[in-house]
Structures are given as structure tokens and as C-alpha cells.
VOGU-3710 file (C-alpha; in Angstrom, 3 decimals, decimal comma):
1> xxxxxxxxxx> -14,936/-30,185/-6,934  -12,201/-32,502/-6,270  -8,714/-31,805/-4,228  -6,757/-31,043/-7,803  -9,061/-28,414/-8,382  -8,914/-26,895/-5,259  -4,882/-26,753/-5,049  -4,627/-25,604/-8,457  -7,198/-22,876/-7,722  -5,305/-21,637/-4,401
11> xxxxxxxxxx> -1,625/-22,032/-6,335  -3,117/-19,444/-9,023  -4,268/-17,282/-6,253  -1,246/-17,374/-4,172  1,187/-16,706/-7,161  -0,796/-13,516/-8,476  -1,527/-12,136/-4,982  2,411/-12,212/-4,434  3,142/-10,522/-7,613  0,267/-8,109/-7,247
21> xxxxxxxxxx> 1,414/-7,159/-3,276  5,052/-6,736/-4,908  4,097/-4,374/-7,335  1,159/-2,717/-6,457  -1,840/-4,287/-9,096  -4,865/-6,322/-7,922  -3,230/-9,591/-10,238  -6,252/-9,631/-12,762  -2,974/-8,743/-15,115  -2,057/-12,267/-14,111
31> xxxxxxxxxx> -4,712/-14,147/-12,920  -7,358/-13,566/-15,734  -4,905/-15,451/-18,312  -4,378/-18,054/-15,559  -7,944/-18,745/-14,712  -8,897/-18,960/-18,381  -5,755/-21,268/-19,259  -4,171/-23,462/-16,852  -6,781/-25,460/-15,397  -7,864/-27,036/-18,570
41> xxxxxxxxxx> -4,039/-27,888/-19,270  -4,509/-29,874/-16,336  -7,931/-31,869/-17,159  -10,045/-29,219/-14,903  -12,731/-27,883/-15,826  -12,651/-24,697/-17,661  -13,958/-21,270/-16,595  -15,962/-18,743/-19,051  -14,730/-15,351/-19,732  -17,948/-14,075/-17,862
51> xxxxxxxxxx> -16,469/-16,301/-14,787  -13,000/-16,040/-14,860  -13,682/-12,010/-15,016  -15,963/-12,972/-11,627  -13,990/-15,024/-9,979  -11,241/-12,401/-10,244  -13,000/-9,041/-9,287  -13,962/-10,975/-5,876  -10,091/-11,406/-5,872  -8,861/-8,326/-6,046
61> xxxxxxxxxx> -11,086/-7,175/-3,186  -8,958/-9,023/-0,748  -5,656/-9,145/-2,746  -5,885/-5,161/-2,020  -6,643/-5,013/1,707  -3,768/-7,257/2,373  -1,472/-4,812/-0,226  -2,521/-2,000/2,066  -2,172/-3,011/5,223  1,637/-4,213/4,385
71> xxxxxxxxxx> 2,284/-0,123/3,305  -0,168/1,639/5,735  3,449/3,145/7,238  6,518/5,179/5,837  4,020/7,808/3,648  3,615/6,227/0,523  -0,369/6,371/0,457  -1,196/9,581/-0,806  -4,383/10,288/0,218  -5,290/13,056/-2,147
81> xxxxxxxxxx> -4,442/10,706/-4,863  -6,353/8,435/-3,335  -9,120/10,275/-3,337  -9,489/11,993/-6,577  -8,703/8,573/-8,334  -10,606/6,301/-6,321  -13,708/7,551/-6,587  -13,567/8,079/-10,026  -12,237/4,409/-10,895  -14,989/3,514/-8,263
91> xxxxxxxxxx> -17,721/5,262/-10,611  -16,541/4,115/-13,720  -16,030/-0,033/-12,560  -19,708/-0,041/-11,350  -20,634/1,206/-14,713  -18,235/-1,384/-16,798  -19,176/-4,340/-14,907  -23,038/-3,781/-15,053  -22,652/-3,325/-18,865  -20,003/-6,581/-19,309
101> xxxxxxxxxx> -23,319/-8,254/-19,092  -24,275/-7,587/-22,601  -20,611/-8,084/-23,945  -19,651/-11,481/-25,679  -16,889/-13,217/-24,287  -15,199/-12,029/-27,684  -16,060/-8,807/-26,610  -14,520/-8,828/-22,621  -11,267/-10,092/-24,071  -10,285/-7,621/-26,625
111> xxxxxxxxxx> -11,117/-4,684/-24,298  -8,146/-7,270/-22,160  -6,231/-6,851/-24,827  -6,629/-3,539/-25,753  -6,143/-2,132/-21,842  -3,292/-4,503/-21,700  -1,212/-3,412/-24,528  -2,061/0,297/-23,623  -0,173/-0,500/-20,719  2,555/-2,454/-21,662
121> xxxxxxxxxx> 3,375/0,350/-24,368  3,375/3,280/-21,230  5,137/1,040/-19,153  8,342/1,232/-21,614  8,393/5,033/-21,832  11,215/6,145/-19,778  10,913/7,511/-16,363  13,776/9,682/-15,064  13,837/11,191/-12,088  10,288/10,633/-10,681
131> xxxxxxxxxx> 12,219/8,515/-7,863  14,163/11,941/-6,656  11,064/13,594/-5,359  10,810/13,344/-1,787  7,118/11,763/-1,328  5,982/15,282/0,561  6,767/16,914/-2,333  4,650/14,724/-4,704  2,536/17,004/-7,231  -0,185/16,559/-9,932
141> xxxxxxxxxx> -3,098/17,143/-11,739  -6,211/16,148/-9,386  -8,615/16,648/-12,740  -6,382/14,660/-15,122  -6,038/11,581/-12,367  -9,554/11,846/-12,048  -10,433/11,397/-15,966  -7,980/8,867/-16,710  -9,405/6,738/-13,428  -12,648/6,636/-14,888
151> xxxxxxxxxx> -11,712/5,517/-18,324  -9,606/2,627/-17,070  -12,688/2,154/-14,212  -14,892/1,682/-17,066  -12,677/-0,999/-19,245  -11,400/-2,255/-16,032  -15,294/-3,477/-14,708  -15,970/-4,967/-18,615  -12,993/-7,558/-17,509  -12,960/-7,906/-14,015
161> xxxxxxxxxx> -10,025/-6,908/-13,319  -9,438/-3,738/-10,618  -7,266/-1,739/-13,588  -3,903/-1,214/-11,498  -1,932/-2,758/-14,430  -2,826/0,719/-16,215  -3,168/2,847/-12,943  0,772/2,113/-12,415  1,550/3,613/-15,723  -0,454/6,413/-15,711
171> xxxxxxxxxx> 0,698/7,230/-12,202  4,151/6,793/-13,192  4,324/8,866/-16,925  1,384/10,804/-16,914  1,221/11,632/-13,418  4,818/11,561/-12,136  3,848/9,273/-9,135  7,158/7,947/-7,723  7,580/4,384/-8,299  6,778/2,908/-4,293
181> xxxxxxxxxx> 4,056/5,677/-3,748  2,451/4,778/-7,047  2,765/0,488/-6,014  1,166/1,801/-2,719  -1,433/4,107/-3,824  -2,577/2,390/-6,788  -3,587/-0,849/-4,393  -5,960/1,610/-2,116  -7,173/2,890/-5,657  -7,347/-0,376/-6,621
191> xxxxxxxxxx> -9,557/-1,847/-3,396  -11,925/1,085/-3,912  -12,217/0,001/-7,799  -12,917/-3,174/-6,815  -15,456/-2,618/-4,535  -17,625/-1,073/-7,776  -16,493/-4,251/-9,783  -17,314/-6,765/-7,554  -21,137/-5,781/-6,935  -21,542/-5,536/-10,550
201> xxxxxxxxxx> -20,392/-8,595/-11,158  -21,893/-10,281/-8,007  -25,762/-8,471/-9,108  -24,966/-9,900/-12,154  -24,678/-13,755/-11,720  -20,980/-13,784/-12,680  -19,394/-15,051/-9,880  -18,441/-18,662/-9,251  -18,601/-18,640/-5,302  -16,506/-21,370/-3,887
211> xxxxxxxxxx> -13,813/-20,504/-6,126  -13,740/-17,209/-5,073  -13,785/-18,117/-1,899  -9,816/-20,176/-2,102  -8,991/-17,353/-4,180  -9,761/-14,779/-1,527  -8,127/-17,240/1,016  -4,944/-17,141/-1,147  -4,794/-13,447/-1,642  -4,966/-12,421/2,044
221> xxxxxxxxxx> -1,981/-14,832/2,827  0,716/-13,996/-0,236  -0,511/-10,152/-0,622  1,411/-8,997/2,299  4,422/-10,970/1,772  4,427/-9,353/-1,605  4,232/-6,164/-0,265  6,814/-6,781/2,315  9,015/-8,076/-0,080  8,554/-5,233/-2,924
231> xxxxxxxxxx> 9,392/-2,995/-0,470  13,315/-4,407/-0,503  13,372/-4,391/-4,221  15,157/-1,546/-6,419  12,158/0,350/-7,933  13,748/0,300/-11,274  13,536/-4,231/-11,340  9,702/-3,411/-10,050  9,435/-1,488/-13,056  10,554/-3,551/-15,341
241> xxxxxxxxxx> 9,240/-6,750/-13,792  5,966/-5,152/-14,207  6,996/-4,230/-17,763  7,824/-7,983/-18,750  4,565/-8,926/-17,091  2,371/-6,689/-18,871  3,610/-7,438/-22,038  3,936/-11,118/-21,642  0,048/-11,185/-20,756  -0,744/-8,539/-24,049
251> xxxxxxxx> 0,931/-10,648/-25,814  -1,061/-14,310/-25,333  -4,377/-12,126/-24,959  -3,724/-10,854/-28,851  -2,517/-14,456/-30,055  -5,678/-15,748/-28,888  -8,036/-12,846/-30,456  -6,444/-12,972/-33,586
//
């Protein structure tokens, strides 16, 4: 593994665990696409499906903690939330990532696509008012969260990726999360998610190791500055940053399948 590798590695790390801090998702959004693309434009060598969806459940882990930690004050984490959805996303991740096994690499990247234009279609419905409610106040369905975590725990393990690209959208239209409780919550949902997607994978033989390794080094120095700095940003630009990424990321995934 030579020094281009490495920096290239880190660089795709660094950039998704900033974006993922910022607006509350693990980065598999980002970094799945990036794993599977840019290093061969660069001469690299080229991951699988099977080890870019590995490499980035490892990831996540860490990208999480660091999101977290950056939001543990001011109330945003609701715990309740937390709870209800975490467990189930934790359930249905384990589940997802022992089956990916048996999945083509075909197979992993339509249910990408499919979870990823699911989410970039919610992510345009509008969302007025869910930033008035003062976070004390915050409300919802605990059996709804929990059903909806499990699906998107389930799809989420298949690719690797922790599912906060879809948690954020469910949290903010189906749930009525406001927007900097959801980015907060959804990374504590998302660490517990990962947790279930990451043994899978690991008991599975899908994980590249020293990879993961710079990528986990990456995440737990740019997660917190994206935190930090998402915390200055009008929720309405997180919103539709998050929007444009989505999409974006739907977008090449379906070019490719099709």
C-alpha cells in the first residue's frame, strides 16, 4: 500500500466525516460512492462492493462517536428517540449485514439506490414549522419510529452504510423531529446502528482492515469539526445541503445500475 493510497484513503475519510458531523449522517451517503469511484480515477486499486460496504460500516462507528460528543450539550439528544429507534435500527442492521453475504454486488447497490432515492424524494417534501417547537416540547410516535428504524436497519446493514441519510428524513416529515435535534439524534441512532453493521460485516470477512483503520483515523478528527460547525449553520441550508447531497449520490448510483 503505497503513500498515494494512503492520502487518498484519509482525504475520502476526512471529507465525509465533515459532512456527516455537519449534518448528522454516518457519510456512507458519501463515502460509499467515493470508495467505489475515486481511487481507480487515480490508478489505485479498486475496492468491491462487498468492501467498500466494509470499509464503511467500520467508518461510521467512529464518524458517530465524534458527531456525539460535539452535541452531548444544549438538549438536542433526545433520549427517548434514541431509544425506541436505536434499538430497532440496531436489530434490523445485524440482520441486513449478515444476509448482504448472499447478495451480489448487483444486488447491494440497487438496495443503494433504492434507499437513496427514497430519501432524496422525502428530503424535498416541505417542512414548516418543525423548527418552532421548543426541543422540550418535541412529540411522536415511539411505535412508528420504531418500525421505520428497522426497515431502514435492515437495507441500511445490506450496504454498509449506518442509514442516517433516511433516518434524517423520516425524523424530519414523518416524525416532526426539529431539524438540529434530528442532526443530533440521528448520529446516536446512527452509532448504535452501526454497532449491528459492523459485526456483521466484520463476522463476515468484509472488511479491509488497514483501510479502515485511516478511515477511522479520519473520522474522529473532521466529525467534530463538522458538528461544531453545523451547529452555526441556518437549519434550512443543512436541509437543503443534505437535499443536494442525497440526490446527487441517487443520482450516479442509478446511472451506474441502469
Amino acid at each position: 500500500m503505497d503513500i498515494g493510497f494512503i492520502i487518498t484513503i484519509f482525504l475520502i475519510g476526512f471529507i465525509g466525516s465533515y459532512i456527516s458531523g455537519m449534518l448528522g449522517i454516518g457519510g456512507s451517503i458519501i463515502k460509499y460512492p467515493m470508495l467505489l469511484y475515486i481511487p481507480p480515477l487515480f490508478g489505485l486499486a479498486a475496492f468491491s462492493a462487498h468492501e467498500v460496504s466494509g470499509i464503511s460500516a467500520v467508518q461510521v462507528l467512529f464518524a458517530t462517536i465524534g458527531g456525539v460528543w460535539a452535541y452531548r450539550k444544549g438538549g438536542y439528544l433526545n433520549k427517548l428517540l434514541i431509544g425506541y429507534m436505536g434499538i430497532s435500527i440496531l436489530i434490523g442492521s445485524f440482520v441486513g449485514s449478515l444476509g448482504s453475504r448472499m447478495m451480489t454486488e448487483g444486488g447491494i447497490n440497487l438496495v443503494y439506490g433504492i434507499l437513496a432515492i427514497i430519501a432524496a424524494v422525502m428530503m424535498f417534501v416541505p417542512k414548516k414549522g418543525i423548527d418552532d417547537i421548543p426541543l422540550k416540547q418535541v412529540k411522536f410516535n415511539k411505535w412508528i419510529a420504531a418500525s421505520l428504524a428497522l426497515f431502514v436497519g435492515v437495507g441500511s446493514g445490506i450496504v454498509g452504510a449506518a442509514g442516517a441519510f433516511l433516518l434524517v428524513p423520516i425524523m424530519l416529515v414523518v416524525l416532526k423531529i426539529p431539524t438540529r435535534m434530528t442532526i443530533a439524534s440521528s448520529l446516536a441512532i446512527t452509532f448504535l446502528s452501526s454497532i449491528g453493521t459492523t459485526v456483521g460485516k466484520i463476522t463476515t470477512g468484509q472488511v479491509e482492515f488497514l483501510p479502515s483503520v485511516i478511515m477511522i483515523i479520519a473520522s474522529l478528527v473532521a466529525s467534530p469539526l463538522g458538528a461544531m460547525a453545523g451547529k452555526k449553520v441556518n437549519t434550512k441550508i443543512l436541509q437543503v445541503i443534505l437535499a443536494l447531497l442525497i440526490l446527487a449520490t441517487a443520482i450516479k448510483i442509478w446511472i451506474d445500475i441502469l
